[in-house]
C-alpha atoms as a printed R data frame, in Angstrom:
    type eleno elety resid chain resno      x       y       z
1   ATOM     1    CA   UNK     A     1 72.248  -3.129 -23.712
2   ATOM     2    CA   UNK     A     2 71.559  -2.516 -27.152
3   ATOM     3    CA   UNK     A     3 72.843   0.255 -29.862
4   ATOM     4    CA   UNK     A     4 70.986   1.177 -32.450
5   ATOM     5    CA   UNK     A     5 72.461   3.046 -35.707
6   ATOM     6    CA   UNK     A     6 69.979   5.219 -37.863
7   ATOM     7    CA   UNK     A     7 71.249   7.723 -39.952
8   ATOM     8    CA   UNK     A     8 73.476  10.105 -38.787
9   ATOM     9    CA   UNK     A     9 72.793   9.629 -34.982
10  ATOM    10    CA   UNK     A    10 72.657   6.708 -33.069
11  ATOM    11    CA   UNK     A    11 70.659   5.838 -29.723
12  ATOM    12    CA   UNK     A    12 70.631   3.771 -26.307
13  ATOM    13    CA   UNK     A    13 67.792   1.451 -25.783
14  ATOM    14    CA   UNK     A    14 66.707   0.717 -21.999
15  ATOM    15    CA   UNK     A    15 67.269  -3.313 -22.325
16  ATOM    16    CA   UNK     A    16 64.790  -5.381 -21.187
17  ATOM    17    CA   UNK     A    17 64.882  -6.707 -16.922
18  ATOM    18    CA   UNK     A    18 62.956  -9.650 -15.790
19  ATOM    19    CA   UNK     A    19 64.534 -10.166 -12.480
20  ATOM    20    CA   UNK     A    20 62.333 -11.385  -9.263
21  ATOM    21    CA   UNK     A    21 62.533  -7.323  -7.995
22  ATOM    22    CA   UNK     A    22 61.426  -6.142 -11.651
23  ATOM    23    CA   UNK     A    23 59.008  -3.259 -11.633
24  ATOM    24    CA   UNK     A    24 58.775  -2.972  -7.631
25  ATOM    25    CA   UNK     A    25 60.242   0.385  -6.979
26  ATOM    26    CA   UNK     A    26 56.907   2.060  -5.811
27  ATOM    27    CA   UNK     A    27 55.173  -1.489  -4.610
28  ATOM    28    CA   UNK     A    28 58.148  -2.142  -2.228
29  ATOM    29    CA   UNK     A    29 58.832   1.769  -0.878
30  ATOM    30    CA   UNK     A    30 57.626   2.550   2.455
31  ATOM    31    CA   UNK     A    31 55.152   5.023   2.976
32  ATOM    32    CA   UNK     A    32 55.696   8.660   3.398
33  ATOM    33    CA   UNK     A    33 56.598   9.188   6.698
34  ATOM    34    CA   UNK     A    34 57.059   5.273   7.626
35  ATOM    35    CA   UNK     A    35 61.134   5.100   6.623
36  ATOM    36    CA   UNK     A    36 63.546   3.997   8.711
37  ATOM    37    CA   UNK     A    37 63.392   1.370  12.007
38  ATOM    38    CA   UNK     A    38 60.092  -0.773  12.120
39  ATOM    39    CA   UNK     A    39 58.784  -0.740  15.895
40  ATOM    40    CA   UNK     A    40 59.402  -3.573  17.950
41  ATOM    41    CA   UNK     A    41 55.275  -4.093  18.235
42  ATOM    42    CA   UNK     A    42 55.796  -5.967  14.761
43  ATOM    43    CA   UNK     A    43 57.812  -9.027  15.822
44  ATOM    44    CA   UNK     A    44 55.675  -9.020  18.969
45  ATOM    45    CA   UNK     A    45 52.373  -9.933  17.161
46  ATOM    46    CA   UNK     A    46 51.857 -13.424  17.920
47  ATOM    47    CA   UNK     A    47 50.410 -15.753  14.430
48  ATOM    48    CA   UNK     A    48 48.169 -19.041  15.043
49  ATOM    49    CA   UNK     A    49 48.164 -21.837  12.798
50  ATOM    50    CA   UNK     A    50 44.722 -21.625  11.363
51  ATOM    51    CA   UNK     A    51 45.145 -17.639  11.016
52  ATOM    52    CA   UNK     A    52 44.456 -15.228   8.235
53  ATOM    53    CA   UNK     A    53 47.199 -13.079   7.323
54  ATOM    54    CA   UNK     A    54 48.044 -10.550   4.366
55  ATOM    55    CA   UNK     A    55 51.480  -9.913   2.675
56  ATOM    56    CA   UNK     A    56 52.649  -7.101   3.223
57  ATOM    57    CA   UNK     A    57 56.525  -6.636   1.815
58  ATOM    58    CA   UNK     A    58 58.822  -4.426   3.744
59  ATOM    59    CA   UNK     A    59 61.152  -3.316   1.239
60  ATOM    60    CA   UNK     A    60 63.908  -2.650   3.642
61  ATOM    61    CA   UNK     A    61 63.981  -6.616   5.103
62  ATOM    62    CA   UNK     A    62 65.759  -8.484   2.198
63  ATOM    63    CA   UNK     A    63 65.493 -12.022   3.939
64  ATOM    64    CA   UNK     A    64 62.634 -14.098   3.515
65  ATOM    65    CA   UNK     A    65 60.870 -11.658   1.177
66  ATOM    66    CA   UNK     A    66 57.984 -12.934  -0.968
67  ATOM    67    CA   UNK     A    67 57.655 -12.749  -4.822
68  ATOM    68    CA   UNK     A    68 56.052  -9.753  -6.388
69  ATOM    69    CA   UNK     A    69 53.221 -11.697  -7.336
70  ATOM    70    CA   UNK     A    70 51.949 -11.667  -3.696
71  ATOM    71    CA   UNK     A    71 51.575  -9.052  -2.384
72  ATOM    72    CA   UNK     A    72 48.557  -7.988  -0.669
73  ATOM    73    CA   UNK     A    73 47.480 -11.846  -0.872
74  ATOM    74    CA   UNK     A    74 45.920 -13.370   1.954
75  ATOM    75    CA   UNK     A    75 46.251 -16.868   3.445
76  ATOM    76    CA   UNK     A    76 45.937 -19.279   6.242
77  ATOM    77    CA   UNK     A    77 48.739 -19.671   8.093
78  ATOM    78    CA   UNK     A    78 49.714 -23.729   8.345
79  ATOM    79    CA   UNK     A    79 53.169 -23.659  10.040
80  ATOM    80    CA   UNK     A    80 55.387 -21.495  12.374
81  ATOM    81    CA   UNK     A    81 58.789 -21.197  12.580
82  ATOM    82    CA   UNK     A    82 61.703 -19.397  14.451
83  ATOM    83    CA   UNK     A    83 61.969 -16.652  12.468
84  ATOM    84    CA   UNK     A    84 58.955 -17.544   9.579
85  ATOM    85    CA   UNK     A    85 55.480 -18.295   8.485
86  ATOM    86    CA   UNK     A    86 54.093 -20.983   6.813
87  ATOM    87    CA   UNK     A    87 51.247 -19.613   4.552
88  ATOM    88    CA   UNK     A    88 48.907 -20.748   1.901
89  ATOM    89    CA   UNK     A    89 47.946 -18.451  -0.769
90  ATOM    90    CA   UNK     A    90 45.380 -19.443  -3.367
91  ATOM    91    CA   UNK     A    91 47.237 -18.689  -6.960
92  ATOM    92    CA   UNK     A    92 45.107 -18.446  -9.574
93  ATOM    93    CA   UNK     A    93 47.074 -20.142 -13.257
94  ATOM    94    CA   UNK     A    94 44.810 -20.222 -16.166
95  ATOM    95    CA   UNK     A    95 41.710 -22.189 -15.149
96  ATOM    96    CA   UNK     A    96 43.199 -23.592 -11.684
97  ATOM    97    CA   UNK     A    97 43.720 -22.326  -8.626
98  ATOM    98    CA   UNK     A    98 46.754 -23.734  -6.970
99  ATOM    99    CA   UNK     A    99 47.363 -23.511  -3.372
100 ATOM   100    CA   UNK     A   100 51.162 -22.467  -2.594
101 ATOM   101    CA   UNK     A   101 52.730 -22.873   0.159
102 ATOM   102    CA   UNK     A   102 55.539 -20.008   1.056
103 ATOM   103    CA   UNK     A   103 56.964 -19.253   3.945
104 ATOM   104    CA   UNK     A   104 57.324 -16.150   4.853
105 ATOM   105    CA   UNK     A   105 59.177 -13.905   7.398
106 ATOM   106    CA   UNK     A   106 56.740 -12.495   9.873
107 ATOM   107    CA   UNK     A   107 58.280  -8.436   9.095
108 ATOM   108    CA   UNK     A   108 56.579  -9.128   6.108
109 ATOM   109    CA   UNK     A   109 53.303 -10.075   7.541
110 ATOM   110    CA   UNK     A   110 50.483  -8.507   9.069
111 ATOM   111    CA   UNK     A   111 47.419  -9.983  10.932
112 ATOM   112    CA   UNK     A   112 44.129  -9.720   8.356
113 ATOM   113    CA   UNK     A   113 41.118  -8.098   9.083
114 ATOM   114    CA   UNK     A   114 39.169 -10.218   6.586
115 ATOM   115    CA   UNK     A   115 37.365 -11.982   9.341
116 ATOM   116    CA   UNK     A   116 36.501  -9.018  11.681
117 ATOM   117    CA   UNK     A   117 33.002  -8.633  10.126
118 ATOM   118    CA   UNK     A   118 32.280 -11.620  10.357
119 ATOM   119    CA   UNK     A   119 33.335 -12.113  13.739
120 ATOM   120    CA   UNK     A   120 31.575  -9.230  15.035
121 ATOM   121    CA   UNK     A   121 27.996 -10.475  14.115
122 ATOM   122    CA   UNK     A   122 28.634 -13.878  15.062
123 ATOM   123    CA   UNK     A   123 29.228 -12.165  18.512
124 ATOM   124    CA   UNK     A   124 26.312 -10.024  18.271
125 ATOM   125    CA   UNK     A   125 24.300 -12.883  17.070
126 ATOM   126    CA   UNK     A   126 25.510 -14.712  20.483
127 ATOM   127    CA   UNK     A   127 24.110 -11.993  22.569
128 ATOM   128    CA   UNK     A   128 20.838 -11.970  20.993
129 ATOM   129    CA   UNK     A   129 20.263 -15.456  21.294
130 ATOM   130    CA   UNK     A   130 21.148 -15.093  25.189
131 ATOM   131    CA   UNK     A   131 18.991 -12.050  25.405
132 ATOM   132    CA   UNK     A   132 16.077 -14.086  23.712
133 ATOM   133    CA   UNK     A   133 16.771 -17.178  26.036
134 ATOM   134    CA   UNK     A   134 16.312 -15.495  28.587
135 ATOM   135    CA   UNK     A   135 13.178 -14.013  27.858
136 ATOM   136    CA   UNK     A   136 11.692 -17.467  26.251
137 ATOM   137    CA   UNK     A   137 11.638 -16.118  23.115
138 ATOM   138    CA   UNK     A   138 12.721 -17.735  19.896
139 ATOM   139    CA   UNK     A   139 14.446 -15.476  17.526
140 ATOM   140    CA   UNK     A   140 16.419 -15.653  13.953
141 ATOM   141    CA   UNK     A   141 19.713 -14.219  13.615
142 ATOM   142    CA   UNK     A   142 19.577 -14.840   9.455
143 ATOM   143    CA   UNK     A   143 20.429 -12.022   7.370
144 ATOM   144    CA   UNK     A   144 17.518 -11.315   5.166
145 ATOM   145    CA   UNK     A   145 17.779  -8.980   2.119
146 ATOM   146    CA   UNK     A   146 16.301  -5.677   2.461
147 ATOM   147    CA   UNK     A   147 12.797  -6.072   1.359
148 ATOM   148    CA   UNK     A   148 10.841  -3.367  -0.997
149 ATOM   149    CA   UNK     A   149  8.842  -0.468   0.925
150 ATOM   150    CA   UNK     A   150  5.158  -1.342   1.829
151 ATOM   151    CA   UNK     A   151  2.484  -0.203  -0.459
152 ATOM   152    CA   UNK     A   152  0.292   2.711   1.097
153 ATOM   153    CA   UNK     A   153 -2.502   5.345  -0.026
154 ATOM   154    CA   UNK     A   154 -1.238   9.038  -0.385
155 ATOM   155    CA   UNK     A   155 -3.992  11.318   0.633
156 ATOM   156    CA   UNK     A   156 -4.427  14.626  -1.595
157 ATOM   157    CA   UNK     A   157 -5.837  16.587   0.742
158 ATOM   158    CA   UNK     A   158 -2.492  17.041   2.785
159 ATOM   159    CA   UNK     A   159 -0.286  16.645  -0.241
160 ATOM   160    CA   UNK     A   160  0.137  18.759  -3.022
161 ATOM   161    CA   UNK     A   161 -0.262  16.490  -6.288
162 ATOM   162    CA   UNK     A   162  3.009  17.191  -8.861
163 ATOM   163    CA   UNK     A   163  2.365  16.515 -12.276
164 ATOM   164    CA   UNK     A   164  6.051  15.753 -14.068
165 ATOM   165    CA   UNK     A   165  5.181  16.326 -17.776
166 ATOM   166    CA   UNK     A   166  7.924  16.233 -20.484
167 ATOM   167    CA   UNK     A   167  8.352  20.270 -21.785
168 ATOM   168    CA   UNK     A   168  7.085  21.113 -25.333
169 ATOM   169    CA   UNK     A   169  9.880  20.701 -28.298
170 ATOM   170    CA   UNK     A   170 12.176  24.097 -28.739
171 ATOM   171    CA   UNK     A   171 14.887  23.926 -31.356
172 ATOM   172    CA   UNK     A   172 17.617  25.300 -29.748
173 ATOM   173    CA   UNK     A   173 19.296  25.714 -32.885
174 ATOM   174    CA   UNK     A   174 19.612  29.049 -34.325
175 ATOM   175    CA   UNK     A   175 20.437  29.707 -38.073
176 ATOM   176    CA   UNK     A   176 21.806  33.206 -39.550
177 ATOM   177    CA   UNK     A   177 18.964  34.778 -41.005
178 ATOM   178    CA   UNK     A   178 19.242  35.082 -44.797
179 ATOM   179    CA   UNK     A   179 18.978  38.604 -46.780
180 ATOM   180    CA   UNK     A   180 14.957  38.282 -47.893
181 ATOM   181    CA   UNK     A   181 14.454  37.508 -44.279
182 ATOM   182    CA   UNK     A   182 16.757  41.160 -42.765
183 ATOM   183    CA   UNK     A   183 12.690  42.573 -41.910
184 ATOM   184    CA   UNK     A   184 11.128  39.558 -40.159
185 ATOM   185    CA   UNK     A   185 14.669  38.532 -38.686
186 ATOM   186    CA   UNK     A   186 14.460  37.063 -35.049
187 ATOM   187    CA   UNK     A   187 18.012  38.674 -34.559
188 ATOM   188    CA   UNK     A   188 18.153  42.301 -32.810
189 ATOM   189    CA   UNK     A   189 19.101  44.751 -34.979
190 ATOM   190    CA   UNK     A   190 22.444  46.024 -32.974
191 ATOM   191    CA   UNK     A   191 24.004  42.455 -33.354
């Protein structure tokens, strides 16, 4: 808390606040419509070691609450507890990146989706490769980038040729005619 003096009047100054909940009050609130008691599904979910899992800080759940600093991070979960999970998040400090290990309470956790994409084809890859065995074939499942369009003839006869031709130069810009110029003046008479 500071007090200035200048002149005649004098003035509060907000002091400065570094604490670990610093600048959180809309990154901790729940959502609109989301307040009160969480639903039971949420200690239910069941976390692997070898897991990926984002932090997500309920703002009403003061124990075991991460640092500002990570939330939304995702890690790999490494340990379970009772009541907490043992995640590593990647931290990234100048030119390193530092793994760091927190544990974290699992209302402050959800299950990531990071992998589901990848998942999913390596699924759908499985199926073709079943589907292809079975039909002694040999197929690839590599993603290949999309490749440019195939060169082909256009015939003018069914097409109608468009010629795209930049316009002639008009200047747009319009000048008050001067007083020798009243008879030949490109301005109409009744402006």
């Amino acid at each position: 808390y500071q007090r200035r003096v200048h002149g005649d009047y004098c003035y509060n100054r907000m002091p400065h606040s570094y604490g670990v909940r610093a600048r959180t009050r809309s990154l901790f609130a729940k959502p609109f419509r989301r307040h009160g008691q969480d639903p039971i599904s949420r200690m239910l979910i069941n976390y692997h070691i070898g897991d990926y899992a984002d932090i997500i800080v309920d703002g009403s759940k003061h124990l075991g609450m991460p640092h500002k600093f990570y939330y939304g991070k995702t890690g790999r979960i490494f340990d379970i507890s009772k009541r907490a999970v043992g995640i590593v998040i990647n931290k990234r400090v100048r030119n390193n990146v530092l793994p760091k290990r927190l544990h974290v309470r699992i209302e402050h956790l959800q299950k990531s989706k990071c992998r589901a994409e990848f998942l999913n084809r390596v699924h759908e890859n499985e199926r073709k490769k079943h589907a292809a065995k079975r039909e002694h074939k040999i197929i690839s499942t590599k993603r290949k980038p999309v490749e440019p369009t195939e060169g082909h003839f256009v015939e003018l006869g069914k097409t109608k040729a468009e010629f795209i031709n930049p316009k002639p130069y008009i200047c747009l810009l319009y000048t008050s005619p001067s007083p020798r110029d009243l008879s030949t003046s490109r301005m109409p008479s009744s402006a």
